[in-house]
C-alpha positions in Angstrom: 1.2 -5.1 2.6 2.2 -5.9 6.2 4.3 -4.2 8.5 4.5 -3.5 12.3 4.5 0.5 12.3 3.5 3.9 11.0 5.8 6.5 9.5 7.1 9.6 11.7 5.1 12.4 9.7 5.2 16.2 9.5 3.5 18.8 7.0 7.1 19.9 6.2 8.7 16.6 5.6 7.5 14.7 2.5 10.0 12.2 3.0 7.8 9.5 3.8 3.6 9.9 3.4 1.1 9.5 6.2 -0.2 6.0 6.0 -4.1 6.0 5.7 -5.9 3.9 8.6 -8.7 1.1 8.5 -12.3 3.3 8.5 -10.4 6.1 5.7 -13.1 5.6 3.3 -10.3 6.0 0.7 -10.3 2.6 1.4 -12.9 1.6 -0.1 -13.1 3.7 -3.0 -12.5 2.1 -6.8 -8.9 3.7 -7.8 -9.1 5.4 -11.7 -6.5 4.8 -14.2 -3.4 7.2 -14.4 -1.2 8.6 -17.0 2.5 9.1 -16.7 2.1 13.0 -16.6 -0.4 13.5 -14.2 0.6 15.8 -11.1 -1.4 15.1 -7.8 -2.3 17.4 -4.9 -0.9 14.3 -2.4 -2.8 15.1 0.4 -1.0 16.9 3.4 1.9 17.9 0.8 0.9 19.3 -2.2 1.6 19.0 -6.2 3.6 15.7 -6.9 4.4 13.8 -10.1 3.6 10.3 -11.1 7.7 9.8 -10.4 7.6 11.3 -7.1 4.8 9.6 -5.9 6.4 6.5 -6.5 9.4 7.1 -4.9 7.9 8.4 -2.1 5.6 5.5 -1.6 8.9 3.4 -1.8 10.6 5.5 0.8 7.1 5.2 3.2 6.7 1.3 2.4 10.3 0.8 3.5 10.0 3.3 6.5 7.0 1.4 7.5 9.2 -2.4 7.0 6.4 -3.5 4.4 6.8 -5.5 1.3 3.9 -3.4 -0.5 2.2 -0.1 -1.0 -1.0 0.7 -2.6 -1.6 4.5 -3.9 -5.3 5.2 -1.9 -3.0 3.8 1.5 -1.7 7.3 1.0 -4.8 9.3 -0.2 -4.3 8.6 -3.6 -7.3 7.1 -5.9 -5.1 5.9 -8.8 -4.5 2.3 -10.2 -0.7 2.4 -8.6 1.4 0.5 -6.2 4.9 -0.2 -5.2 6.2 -3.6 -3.9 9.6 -5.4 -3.8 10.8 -8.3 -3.7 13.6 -9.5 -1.1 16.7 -11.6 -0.6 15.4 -13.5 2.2 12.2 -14.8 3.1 9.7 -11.6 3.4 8.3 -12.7 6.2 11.0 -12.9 8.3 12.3 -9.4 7.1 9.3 -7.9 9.0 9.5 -6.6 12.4 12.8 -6.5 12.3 15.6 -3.4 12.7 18.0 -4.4 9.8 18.1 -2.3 7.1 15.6 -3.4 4.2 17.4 -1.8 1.3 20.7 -4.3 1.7 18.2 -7.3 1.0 16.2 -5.6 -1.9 16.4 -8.1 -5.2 13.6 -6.2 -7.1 11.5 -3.4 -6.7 8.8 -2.5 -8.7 6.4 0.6 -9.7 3.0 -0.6 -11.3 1.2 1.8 -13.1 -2.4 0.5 -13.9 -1.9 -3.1 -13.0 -3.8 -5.5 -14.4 -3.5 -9.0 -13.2 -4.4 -12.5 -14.6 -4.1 -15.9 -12.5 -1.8 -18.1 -13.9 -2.6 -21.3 -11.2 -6.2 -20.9 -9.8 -5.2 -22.9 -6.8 -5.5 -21.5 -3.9 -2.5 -21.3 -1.5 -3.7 -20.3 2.4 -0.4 -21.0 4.1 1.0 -17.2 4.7 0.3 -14.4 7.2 -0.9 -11.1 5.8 -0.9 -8.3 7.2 -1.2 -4.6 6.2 0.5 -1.4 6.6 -3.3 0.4 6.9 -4.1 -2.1 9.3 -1.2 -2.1 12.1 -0.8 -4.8 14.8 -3.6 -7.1 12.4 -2.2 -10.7 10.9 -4.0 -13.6 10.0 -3.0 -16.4 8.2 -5.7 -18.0 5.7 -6.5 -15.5 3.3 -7.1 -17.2 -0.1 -4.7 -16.4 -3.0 -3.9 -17.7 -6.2 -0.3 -19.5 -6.1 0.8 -17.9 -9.6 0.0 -14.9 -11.2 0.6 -12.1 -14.5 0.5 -8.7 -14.4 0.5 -6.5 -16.9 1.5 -2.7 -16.0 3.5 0.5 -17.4 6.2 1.2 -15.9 7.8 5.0 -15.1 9.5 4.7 -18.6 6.3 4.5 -20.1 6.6 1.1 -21.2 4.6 -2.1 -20.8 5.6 -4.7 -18.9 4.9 -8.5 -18.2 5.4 -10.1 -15.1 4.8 -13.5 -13.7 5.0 -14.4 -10.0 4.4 -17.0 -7.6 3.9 -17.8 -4.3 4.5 -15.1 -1.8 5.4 -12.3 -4.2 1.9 -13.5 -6.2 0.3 -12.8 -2.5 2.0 -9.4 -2.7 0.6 -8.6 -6.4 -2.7 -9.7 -5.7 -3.0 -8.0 -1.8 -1.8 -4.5 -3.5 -4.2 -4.9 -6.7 -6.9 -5.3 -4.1 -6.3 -1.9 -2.7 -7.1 -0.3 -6.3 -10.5 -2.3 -6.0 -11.1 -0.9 -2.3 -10.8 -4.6 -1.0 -8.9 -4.9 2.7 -7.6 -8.4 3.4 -9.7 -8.9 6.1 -12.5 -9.1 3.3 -11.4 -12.1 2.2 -11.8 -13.9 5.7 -14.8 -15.2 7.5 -16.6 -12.6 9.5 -15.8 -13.5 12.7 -12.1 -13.0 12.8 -12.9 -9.2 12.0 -15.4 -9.6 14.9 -12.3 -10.8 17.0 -10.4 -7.8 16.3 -13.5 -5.4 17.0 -11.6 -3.1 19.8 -8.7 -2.6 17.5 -10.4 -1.5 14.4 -12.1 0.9 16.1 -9.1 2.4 18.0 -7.5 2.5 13.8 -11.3 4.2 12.7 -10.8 7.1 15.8 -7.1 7.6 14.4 -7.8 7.6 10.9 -10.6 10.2 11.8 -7.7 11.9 13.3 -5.6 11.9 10.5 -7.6 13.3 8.0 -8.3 16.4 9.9 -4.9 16.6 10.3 -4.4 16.4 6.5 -7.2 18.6 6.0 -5.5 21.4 8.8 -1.9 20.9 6.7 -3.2 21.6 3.5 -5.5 25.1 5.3 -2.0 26.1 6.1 0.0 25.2 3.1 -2.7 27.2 0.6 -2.7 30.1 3.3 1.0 30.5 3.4 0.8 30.5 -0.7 1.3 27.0 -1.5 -0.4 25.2 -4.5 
């Protein structure tokens, strides 16, 4: 969720993952529940575990100065995303050139989240913003003020979380990338209308990126990768 740029990417450095663009229809596909020992062919890179996924998603979503990352945002179809949780407000951390790590309180790894509102009130107050959507904010979108989740974590074990507020904006913005729902969804047509130009400028470089991708991984199995 949210951030102002994407990642520096290269076939040969996995450091960080290509972010997938508004108009990927990875998108907008329904994400399938994952078990700790699943290895995935990450797109562009090759064979990755669960545990390197997610640490790689952490690397990208901090690369990218976001406060959330959802697995299909980098050509993944599982029920996993990343997200912290910082010092300060997380607003404010965006945009800026301050390292993010020094204000990290929490970060989390959610492995087939499920969440359950806690307060169905609906809180409209924040921005959102996100990482597949560059340059995009609106305020208004509709979120419940206090949510549960319930995820496994990389140990294997179950977890429990309640949240509220901002970080319950996070949790519910990320879980919406599992269900191929974009925050712009959740706003009245028009404001996508406003932004027509731009989403089409992100479909023509999403369009790019996945033949990109699609080049990379030509090369990588030709060269006698996996």
């Amino acid at each position: 969720m949210t951030g102002q740029t994407t990642p520096t990417w290269t076939p040969a450095e996995a450091r960080v993952y290509p972010l997938r663009l508004y108009g990927d229809p990875i998108l907008r596909r329904k994400a399938k529940p994952l078990t700790l020992t699943d290895t995935f062919n990450v797109p562009g890179v090759g064979p990755q575990s669960v545990r390197q996924v997610a640490q790689t998603m952490l690397e990208t979503m901090f690369e990218a100065r976001g406060v959330g990352l959802a697995a299909p945002q980098v050509g993944l179809p599982v029920r996993l995303f990343v997200a912290v949780e910082y010092e300060d407000d997380e607003e404010e951390n965006e945009g800026h050139d301050s390292p993010l790590r020094s204000r990290v309180l929490r970060d989390f790894v959610m492995i087939n989240p499920v969440v359950s509102v806690l307060n169905k009130k609906k809180d409209r107050s924040y921005q959102e913003g996100c990482l597949s959507i560059p340059g995009i904010y609106e305020e208004g979108v509709p979120r419940a003020r206090a949510v549960s989740v319930k995820y496994t974590d990389l140990d294997g074990h179950q977890q429990v979380l309640e949240a509220e507020d901002y970080l319950a904006r996070v949790f519910q913005h990320e879980l919406d990338h599992l269900d191929g729902v974009l925050f712009l969804d959740r706003l009245p047509p028009e404001v996508t209308d406003d932004y027509r130009k731009e989403l089409l400028a992100l479909q023509q470089k999403s369009r790019t990126l996945i033949g990109d991708l699609a080049q990379a991984d030509r090369l990588r199995r030709e060269r006698g990768g996996a």
